[in-house]
C-alpha positions in Angstrom: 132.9 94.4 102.7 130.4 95.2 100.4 131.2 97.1 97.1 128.7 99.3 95.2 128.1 99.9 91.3 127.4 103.4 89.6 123.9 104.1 90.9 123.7 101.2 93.6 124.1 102.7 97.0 125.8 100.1 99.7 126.5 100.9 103.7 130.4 100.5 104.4 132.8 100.7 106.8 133.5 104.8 107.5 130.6 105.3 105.1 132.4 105.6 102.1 131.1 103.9 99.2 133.5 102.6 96.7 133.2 101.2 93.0 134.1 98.7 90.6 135.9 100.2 87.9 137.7 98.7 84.6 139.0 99.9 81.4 136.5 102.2 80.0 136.8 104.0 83.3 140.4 104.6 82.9 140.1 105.5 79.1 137.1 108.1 80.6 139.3 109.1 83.2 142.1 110.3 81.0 140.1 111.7 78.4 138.6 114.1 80.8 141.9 114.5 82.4 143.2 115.5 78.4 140.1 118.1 78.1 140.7 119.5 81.4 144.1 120.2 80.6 143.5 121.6 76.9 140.5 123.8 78.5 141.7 126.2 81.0 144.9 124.7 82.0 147.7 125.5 79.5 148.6 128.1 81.2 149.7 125.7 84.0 152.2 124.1 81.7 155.3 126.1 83.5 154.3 123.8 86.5 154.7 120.4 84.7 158.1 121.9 84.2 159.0 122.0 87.9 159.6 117.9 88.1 161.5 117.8 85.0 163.9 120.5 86.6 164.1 118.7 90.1 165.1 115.6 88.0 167.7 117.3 85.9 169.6 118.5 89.1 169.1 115.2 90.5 171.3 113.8 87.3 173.7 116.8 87.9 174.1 116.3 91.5 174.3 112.2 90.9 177.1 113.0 88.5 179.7 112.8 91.8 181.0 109.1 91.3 179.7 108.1 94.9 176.4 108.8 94.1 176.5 107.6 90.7 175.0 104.1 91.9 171.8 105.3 93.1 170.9 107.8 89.7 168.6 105.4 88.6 166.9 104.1 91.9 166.9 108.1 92.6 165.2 108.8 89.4 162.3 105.9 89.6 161.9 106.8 93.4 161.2 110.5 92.8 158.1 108.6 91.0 157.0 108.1 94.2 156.0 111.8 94.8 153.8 111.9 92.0 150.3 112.0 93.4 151.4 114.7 96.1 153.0 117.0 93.5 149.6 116.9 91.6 147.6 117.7 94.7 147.2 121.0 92.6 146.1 120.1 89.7 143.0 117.8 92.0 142.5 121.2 93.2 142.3 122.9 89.8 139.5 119.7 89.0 137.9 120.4 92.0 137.1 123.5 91.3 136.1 123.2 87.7 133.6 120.6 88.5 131.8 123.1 90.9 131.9 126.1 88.2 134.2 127.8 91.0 137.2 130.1 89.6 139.9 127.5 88.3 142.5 129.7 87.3 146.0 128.7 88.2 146.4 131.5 91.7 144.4 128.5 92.8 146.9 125.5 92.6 148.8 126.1 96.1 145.4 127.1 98.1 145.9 122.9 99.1 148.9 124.2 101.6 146.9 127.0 102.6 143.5 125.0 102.9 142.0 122.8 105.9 143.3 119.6 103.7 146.5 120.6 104.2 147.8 118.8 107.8 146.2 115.5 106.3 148.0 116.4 103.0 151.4 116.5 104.6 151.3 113.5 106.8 150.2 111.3 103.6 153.1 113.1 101.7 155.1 111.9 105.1 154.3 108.4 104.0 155.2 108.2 100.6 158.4 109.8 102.0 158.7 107.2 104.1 158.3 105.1 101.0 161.0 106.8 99.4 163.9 106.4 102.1 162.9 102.9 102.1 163.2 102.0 98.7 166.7 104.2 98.2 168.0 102.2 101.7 167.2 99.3 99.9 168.5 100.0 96.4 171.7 100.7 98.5 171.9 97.6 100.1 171.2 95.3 96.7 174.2 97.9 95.2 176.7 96.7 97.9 175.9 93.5 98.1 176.4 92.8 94.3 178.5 95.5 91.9 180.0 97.2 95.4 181.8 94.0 95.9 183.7 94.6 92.8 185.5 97.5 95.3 185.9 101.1 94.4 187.2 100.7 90.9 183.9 100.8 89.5 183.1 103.7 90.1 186.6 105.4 88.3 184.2 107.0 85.6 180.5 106.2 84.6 181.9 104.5 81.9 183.4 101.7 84.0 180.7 102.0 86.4 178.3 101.1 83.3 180.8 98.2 82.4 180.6 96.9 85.9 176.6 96.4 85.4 175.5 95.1 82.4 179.0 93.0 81.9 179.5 91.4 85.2 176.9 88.6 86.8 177.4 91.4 90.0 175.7 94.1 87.8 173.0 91.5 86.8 171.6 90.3 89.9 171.9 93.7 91.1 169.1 94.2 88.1 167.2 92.0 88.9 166.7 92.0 92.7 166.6 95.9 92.9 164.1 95.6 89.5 161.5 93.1 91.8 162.5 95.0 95.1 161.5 98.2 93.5 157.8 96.7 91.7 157.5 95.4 95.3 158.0 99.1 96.4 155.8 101.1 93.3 152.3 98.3 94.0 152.7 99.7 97.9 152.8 103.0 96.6 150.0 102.7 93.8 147.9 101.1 96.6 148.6 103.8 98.9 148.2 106.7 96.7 145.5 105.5 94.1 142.5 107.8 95.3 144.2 108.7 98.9 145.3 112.4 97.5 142.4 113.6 95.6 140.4 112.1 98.6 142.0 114.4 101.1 141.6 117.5 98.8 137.8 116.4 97.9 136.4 115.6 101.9 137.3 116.3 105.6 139.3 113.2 106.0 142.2 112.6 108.1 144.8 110.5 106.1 144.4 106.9 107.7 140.9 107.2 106.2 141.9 108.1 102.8 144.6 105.8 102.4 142.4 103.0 103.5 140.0 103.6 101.2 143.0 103.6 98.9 144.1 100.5 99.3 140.2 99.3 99.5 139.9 100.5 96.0 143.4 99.0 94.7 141.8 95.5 96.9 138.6 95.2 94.9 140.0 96.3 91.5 143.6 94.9 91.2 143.4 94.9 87.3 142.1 97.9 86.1 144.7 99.4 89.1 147.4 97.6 87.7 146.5 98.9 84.1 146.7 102.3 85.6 150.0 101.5 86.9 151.0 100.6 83.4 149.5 103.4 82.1 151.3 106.1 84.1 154.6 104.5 83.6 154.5 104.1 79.9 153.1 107.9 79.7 155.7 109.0 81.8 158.5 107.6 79.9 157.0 108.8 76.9 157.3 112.5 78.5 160.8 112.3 79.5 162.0 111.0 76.1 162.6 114.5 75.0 165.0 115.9 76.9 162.0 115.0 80.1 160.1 118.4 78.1 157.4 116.1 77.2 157.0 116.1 81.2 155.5 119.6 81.4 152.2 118.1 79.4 152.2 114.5 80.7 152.2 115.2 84.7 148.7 117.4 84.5 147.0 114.9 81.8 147.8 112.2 85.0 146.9 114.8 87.6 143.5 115.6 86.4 143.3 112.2 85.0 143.6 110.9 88.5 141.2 112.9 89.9 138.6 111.8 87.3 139.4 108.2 88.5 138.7 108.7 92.1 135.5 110.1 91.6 134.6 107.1 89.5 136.0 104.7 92.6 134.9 106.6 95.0 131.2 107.5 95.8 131.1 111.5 97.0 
């Protein structure tokens, strides 16, 4: 499979071209994705709110003791839906890069667009994604604290008791911890450059999730950087009160756009 450089033109499989890429690409990538946003996007901010308000309903609706096990797996999965959610902002990027009108009556043309059937059946996937890893976070819950019986769940007090003081609640950290990095690689793989892919060509979404997981195959480190990346600026954007959300999902979204067409050659 052969791999080509910035300016180096090679003949692949499905004729898409793809790129070593390290550091400085992701430090380029989310610089431009910081001047996109503070250029003509602030008035998109209200949309970076959306995910922090699906989250905080999430908490609310997980504060019913039966759910209470799966807030946290609930919390990382919705993670999951990232790349899909941003398919607006690759939109927004799109646009801008062609001097086309940017402005935000434009997010949403992806679910009116010819992208959009391949659009939804990669969002099928990552859904897919999603039931598996909360099926799973279920199972490691009743195989480890659920054998403590019903008790633990009395208050979230007890149930908090029950996980970090038991050698149940610890091996349920552990397993459902590796279970779920087992579950967010797939998903980084799958999702790396598939989205902005579909939104930037005529590509079905087999296509663009191969070349996906071509791109995560031929640069595992500066993807798993990325990885690290997006989860440390994430959890810096929900340490206040998930507000800091609003600012940190369209940094990543344009951010990610800028790192597919650095991967990928259009």
């Amino acid at each position: 499979m052969a791999i080509a450089r910035p300016g180096h033109a090679a003949s692949v499989r499905e004729d898409y071209e793809i790129r070593r890429i390290g550091l400085h690409d992701l430090q380029i990538a989310l610089r431009q994705g910081w001047e996109d946003f503070l250029a003509k996007r602030g008035d998109l901010v209200f949309i970076g709110f959306i995910y922090p308000v699906v989250i905080f309903f999430a908490i609310l609706s997980a504060s019913q003791m039966p759910v209470l096990p799966l807030l946290f797996p609930l919390l990382a999965g919705s993670v999951l839906f990232g790349p899909a959610l941003a398919s607006g902002f690759y939109e927004l990027a799109r646009r801008r890069e062609l001097g086309l009108d940017s402005r935000w009556r434009h997010f949403l043309d992806v679910v009116k667009g010819p992208a959009f059937p391949a659009l939804f059946d990669l969002t099928s996937v990552t859904a897919m994604l999603f039931l598996g890893w909360m099926t799973a976070a279920w199972f490691i819950y009743y195989s480890t604290v659920g054998q403590l019986g019903y008790d633990v769940l009395a208050s979230p007090t007890t149930f908090l008791q029950a996980v970090f003081g038991t050698n149940e609640g610890w091996q349920m950290i552990v397993v459902g911890n590796l279970v779920g990095l087992g579950f967010a690689i797939v998903t980084l793989a799958v999702s790396l450059v598939s989205f902005p892919m579909i939104i930037d060509k005529k590509v079905n979404w087999g296509v663009a999730l191969r070349t996906s997981f071509r791109v995560a195959w031929n640069n595992p480190v500066a993807v798993a950087a990325w990885g690290l990346i997006v989860v440390a600026l994430l959890f810096l954007g929900a340490l206040p009160g998930l507000v800091g959300l609003a600012v940190v999902l369209p940094v990543l979204g344009y951010a990610t756009w800028h790192l597919y067409t650095r991967a990928v050659v259009r």
